[in-house]
C-alpha positions, 0 to 999 in steps of 0.5 A, a space after each residue: 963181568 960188569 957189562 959196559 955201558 949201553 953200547 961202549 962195548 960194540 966197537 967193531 966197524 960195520 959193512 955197508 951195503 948201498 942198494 939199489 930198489 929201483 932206477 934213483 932209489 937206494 938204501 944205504 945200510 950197514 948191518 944193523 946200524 943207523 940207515 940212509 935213503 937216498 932219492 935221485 929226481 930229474 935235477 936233484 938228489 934227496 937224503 934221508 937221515 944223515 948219519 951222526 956226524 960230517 965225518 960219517 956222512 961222507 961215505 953216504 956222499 961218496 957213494 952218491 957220487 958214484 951214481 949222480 953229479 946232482 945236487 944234493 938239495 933236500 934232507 929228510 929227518 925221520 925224527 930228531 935223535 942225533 944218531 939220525 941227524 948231526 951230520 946234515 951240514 956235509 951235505 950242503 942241502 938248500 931244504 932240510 924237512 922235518 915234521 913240527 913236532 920234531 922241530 918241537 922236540 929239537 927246542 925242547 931236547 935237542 942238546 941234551 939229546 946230542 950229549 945224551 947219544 954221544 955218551 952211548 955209542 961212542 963208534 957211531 959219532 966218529 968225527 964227532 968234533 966235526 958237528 956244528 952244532 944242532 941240526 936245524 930244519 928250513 922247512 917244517 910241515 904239519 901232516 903231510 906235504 908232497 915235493 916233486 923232483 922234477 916228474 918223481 913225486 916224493 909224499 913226506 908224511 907224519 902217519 902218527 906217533 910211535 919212536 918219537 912224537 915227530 916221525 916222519 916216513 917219505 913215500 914213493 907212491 909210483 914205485 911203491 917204496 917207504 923210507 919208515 924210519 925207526 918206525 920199523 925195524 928188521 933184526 934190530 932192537 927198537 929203541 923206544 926211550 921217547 916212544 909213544 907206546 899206546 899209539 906205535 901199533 895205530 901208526 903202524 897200521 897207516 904204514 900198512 894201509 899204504 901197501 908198501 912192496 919195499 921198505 927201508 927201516 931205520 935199522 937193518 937191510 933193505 926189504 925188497 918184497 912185501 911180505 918181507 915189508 909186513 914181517 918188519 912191521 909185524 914184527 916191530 909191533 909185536 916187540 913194542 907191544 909185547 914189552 908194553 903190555 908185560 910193562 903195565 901189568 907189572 907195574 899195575 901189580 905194585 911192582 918196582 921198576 928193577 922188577 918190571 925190567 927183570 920180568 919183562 927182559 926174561 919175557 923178550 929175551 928168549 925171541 929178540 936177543 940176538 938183535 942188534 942193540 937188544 942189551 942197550 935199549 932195554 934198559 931205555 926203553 922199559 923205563 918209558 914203558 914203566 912211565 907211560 904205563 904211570 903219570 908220564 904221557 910224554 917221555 922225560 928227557 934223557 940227559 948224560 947223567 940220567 942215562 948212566 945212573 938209569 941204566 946201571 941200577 937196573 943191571 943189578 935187576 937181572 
């Protein structure tokens, strides 16, 4: 049987859970898909990641709404993929932050990135008609910048490149929570189709030096202890650099990419493929893996049309 492009075959809706890790502090998340944080300060409320669409992020709304009548002031973007960010105008936030490379990628990709994930996972763009448009950051920071909610201090930092050149993490340093972003995920596939792969497991080390006691990645439940904080960010880097390696040693021995995806997919296969999303990213994330490990230092933009005829041909491979 032809299998369905990316993840046109995953139409089940999932439960979500909204957690509560420490007094204003929650982590919306639903079975493996796309995250949310969510910070109460004094006198306003902080999201991070918005979900994909207006439509979408009024679950996120409505469940703040049963804890606060704050206002929602402040949006967080980990980095600048759509699944991630096209729902910020439901919230009304007066700042919304991004790292400078991430603005960089919204000039440079923004468009194309929208049209690109809508085409892949239709269920995660519920409402889609009720986007905008791209979403724009207000406020821009280079390495780091700290806000405070009233007496909360909240750390907005890029520790490095990894998923995306842009990734930001937030850092609660009082209460010792990271909000990582696609930087880490738990149970989940890492989707690494714009990825650093040289440099992930450096910015993973700076994740690590932070010592966090409980982390929210951008796919999967909310970890509360810190050795389960460690497993995620092991167990990411293990996955990035597994794939990584298997990838260049392919392509070193003058091998196609067709064979690179077929090699290194029975590599993996055997360890994550009960992962949410493993059969959609590997197509996207061994071809960035068979360009980095080339002429590409910078991923190549993904376009609607590139993803199907990428993707399709390597189904062949296996």
């Amino acid at each position: 049987m032809t299998k369905k492009f990316a993840s046109h075959a995953d139409v089940e809706i999932k439960n979500v859970s909204f957690d509560k890790l420490a007094e204003g502090v929650y982590a919306y998340t639903a079975e493996g898909d796309p995250n949310t944080g969510i910070i109460i300060g004094d006198d306003s409320v902080m999201v991070i990641d918005t979900q994909a669409t207006p439509a979408m992020a009024q679950d996120v709304i409505d469940r703040i709404r049963e804890v606060t009548d704050k206002p929602i002031k402040h949006i967080v973007l980990s980095h600048y993929h759509a699944v991630r960010v096209l729902g910020a105008s439901a919230y009304g936030a007066e700042n919304i932050i991004a790292s400078q490379n991430t603005y960089d990628l919204i000039v440079e990709r923004g468009q194309q990135d929208y049209e690109s994930e809508v085409g892949r996972f239709p269920r995660l763009f519920a409402g889609v008609e009720t986007v905008p448009g791209l979403t724009w950051p207000t406020v821009v920071f280079d390495k780091t910048m700290t806000l405070y909610m009233g007496k909360r201090k909240v750390e907005i930092m890029h520790l490095g490149a990894g998923h995306t050149k842009g990734d930001t993490v937030v850092w609660l340093p009082e209460e010792k929570i990271l909000f990582a972003g696609d930087l880490v995920e738990y149970g989940a596939t890492p989707y690494s189709g714009d990825a650093y792969h040289k440099d992930w497991p450096n910015t993973l080390d700076n994740l690590l030096a932070l010592n966090p006691e409980q982390l929210v990645p951008g796919r999967g439940e909310a970890l509360t202890t810190p050795q389960l904080c460690e497993d995620a960010i092991e167990g990411t880097r293990a996955f990035v650099s597994t794939m990584f390696e298997t990838v260049k040693a392919s392509k070193e021995a003058g091998k196609s990419l067709a064979d690179c995806y077929r090699d290194t997919y029975q590599v993996l296969a055997p360890k994550y493929a009960e992962w949410v999303i493993f059969e959609h990213c590997l197509p996207f994330d061994i071809t960035r893996c068979y360009d980095e490990a080339g002429d590409y230092v910078n991923p190549r933009i993904w376009t609607a049309e590139r993803d199907q005829d990428m993707w399709h041909s390597l189904q062949d491979a296996l």
